[in-house]
N, C-alpha and C positions, 0 to 999 in steps of 0.2 A: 504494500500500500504506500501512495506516495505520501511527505512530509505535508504535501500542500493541496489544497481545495483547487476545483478549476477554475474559481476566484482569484484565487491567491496565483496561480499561476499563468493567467492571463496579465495583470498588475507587475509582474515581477518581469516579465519578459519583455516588459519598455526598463529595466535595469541592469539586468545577466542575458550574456549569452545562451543562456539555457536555465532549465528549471530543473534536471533531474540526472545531472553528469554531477561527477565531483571535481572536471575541473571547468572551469568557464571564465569571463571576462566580464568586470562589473562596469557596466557602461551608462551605469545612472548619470542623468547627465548633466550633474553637477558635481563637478572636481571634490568639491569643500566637504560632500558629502561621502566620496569615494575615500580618500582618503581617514577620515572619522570612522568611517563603516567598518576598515580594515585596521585601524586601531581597537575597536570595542568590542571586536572580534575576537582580540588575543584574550578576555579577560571573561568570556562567557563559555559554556558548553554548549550555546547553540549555533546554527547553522548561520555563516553567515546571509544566508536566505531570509532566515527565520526573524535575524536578529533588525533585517530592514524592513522586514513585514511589521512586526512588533514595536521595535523604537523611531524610524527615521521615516515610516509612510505616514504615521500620524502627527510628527511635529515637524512642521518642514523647514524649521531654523536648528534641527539636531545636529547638521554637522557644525553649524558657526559657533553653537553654545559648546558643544566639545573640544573645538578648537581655544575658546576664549580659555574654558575651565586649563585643559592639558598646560596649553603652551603659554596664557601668560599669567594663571596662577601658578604652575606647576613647576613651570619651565623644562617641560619634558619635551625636549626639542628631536627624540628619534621620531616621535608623528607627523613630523616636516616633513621627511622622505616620503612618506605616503603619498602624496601628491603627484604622482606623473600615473602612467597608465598602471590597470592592474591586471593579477592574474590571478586567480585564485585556485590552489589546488585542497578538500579537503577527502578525512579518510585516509591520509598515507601515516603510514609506522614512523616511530620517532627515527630507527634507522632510514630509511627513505629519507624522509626528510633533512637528517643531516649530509646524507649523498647530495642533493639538491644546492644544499647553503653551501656545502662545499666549494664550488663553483660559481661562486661570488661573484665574480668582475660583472663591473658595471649592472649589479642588481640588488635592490633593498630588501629583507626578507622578513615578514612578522607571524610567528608560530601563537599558537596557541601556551598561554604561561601559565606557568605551573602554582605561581603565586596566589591565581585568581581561578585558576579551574582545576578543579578534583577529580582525580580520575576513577576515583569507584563507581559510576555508572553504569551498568552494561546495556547492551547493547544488541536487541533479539535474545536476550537473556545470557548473552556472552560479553565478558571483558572484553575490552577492547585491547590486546595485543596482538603482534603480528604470528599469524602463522604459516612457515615457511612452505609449499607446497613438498619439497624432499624432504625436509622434517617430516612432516605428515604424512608421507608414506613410509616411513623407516619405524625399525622396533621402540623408538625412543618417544615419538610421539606421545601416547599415554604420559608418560612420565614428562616430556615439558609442558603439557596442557593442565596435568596436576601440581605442578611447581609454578607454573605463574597464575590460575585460578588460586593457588596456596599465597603467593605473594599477595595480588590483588584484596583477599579476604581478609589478610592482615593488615592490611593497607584500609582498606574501606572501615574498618570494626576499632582502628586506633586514631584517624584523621580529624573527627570530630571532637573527640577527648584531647586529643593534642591541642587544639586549636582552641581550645576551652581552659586549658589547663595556661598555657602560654598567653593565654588574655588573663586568667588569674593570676600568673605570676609578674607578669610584668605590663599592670594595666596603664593604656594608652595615655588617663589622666596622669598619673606619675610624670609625664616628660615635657618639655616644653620645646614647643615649632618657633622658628619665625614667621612671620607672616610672610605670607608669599608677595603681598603687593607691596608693603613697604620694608621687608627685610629686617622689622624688627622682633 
């Protein structure tokens, strides 16, 4: 079943080169918004599809407000790079993906971050890691599909208490920011 309604994917096809590939070209055709879409992207587990259907179709100053907040509260100036054409590939393994960035020259790359997206979700009722087609025919099979379903359960069943435990130990109020606009 698809992610999206024949609404939703009529709407979406004046944006992306396609509705149902994982990889396609965001041709929304506002830069300001291109760029934001594929910053906000790294920070959610949804599609970037999803994530323009939901936040940037119903407010249509979403990329300028993202822009203002990022780069001249933040001064998170790698969301600059966003801004020329894009390409959007999702679904590839964190391997894949490093083969990719590997080959750098003259291209800007923004992954999915580990800081803001958790990866206990599954996915058809499977984690989401890769599994190698020769692996999966060989005797070993069983046994990494049991080791990384084993990771992931550990991972999913500690991630929340971590993240709870580390806001109790060292809560946010305890530290003081500068202000982003006037640096004091």
């Amino acid at each position: 079943m698809s992610e999206f309604s024949i609404n939703e994917k009529k709407i979406l096809s004046d944006h992306f080169s396609n509705t149902d590939e994982n990889v396609f070209a965001i041709i929304t055709p506002r830069q300001v918004d291109r760029g934001a879409l594929m910053s906000r992207y790294s920070r959610t587990d949804k599609s970037m599809r999803r994530i323009f259907l939901d936040e940037f179709l119903q407010n249509k100053n979403r990329g300028e407000e993202f822009y203002n907040r990022v780069l001249l509260e933040y001064g998170d100036d790698s969301v600059a790079e966003l801004g020329e054409a894009q390409i959007a590939i999702e679904g590839l393994s964190n391997i894949a993906v490093k083969k990719i960035e590997d080959r750098r020259i003259g291209l800007s790359y923004l992954e999915k971050s580990s800081r803001y997206v958790a990866w206990n979700k599954k996915v058809n009722g499977e984690y989401r890691f890769y599994k190698d087609p020769e692996l999966m025919k060989s005797r070993f099979a069983d046994l990494y599909v049991d080791t990384c379903n084993f990771s992931f359960d550990i991972y999913s069943k500690n991630i929340d208490p971590m993240i709870k435990y580390i806001r109790e130990k060292y809560p946010i109020e305890k530290y003081t920011f500068k202000d982003s606009k006037d640096g004091k």
